[in-house]
C-alpha positions in Angstrom: -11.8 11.7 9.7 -9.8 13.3 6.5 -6.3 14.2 6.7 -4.9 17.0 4.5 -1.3 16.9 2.5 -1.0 20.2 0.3 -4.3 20.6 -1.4 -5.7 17.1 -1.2 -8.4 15.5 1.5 -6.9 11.8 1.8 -9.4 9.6 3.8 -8.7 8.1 6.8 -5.6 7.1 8.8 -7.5 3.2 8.6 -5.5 0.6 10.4 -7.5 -2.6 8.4 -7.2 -3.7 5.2 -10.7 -4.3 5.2 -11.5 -0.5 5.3 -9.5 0.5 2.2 -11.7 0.4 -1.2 -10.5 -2.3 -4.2 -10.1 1.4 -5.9 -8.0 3.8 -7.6 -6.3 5.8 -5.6 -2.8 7.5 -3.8 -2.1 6.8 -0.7 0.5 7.4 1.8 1.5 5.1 4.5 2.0 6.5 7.8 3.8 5.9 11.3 2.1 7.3 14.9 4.5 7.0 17.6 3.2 6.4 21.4 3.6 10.3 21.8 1.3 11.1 19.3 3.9 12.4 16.5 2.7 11.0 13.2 5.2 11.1 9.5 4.8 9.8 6.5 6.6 6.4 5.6 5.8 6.4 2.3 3.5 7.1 -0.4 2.1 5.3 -3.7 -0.7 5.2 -6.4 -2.6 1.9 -7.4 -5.3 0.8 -9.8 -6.5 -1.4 -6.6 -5.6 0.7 -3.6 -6.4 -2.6 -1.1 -4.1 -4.9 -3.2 -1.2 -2.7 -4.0 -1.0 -2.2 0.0 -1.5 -6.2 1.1 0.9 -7.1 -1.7 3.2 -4.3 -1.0 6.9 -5.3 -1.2 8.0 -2.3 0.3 6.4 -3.7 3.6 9.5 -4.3 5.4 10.7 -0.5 4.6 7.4 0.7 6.4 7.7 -1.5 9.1 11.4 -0.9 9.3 10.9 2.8 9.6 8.1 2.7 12.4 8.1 2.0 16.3 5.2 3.0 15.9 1.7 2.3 14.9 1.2 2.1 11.0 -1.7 3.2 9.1 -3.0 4.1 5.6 -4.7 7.4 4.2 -6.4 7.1 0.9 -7.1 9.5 -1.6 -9.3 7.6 -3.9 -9.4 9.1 -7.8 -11.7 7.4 -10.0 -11.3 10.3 -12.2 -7.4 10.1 -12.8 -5.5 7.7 -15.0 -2.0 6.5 -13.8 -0.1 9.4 -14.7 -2.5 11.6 -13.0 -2.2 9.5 -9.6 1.6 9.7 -10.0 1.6 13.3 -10.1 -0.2 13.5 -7.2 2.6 11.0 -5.4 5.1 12.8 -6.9 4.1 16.1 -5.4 4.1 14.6 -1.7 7.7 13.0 -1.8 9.3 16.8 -3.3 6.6 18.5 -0.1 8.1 15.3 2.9 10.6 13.4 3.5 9.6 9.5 2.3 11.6 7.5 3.5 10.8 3.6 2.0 10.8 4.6 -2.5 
């Protein structure tokens, strides 16, 4: 399954650690509610998508901000250096409201 935000194709929602790639990458965490309804909680970029997420410290914020089921999307970039992944981030909190920073 793929899930589109503006013009990118992030992979997933994944629910496991164990499905997200030791990659580069953005991804955006996000909260479905029993209802179905699904938002964003927040997004980030990482040299090691898996890490950044187990090691988050903004952890509490995402769980804080969903009754809900979390997940992760991924949009792995090999291609793109830090700044690149950033812009990418940066273009998804001006598009939603994000509410963990």
């Amino acid at each position: 399954m793929a899930i589109v935000f503006d013009t990118y194709r992030f992979e997933g929602p994944f629910t496991s650690l164990r499905e997200l790639k030791e990659s580069p990458g953005v991804f955006i965490v996000l909260c479905t509610m029993g209802n179905g309804c699904t938002f964003i909680v927040d997004v980030s970029e990482a040299d090691n998508v898996r890490l950044c997420v187990q090691n988050s410290n903004n952890k509490d914020c995402w769980r804080g901000n969903c009754k809900g089921t979390l997940s992760i999307a991924v949009l792995y970039t090999p291609e793109l250096d830090r700044q690149g992944r950033k812009d990418i981030e940066n273009i998804i909190r001006a598009r939603d409201f994000v509410p963990c920073k």
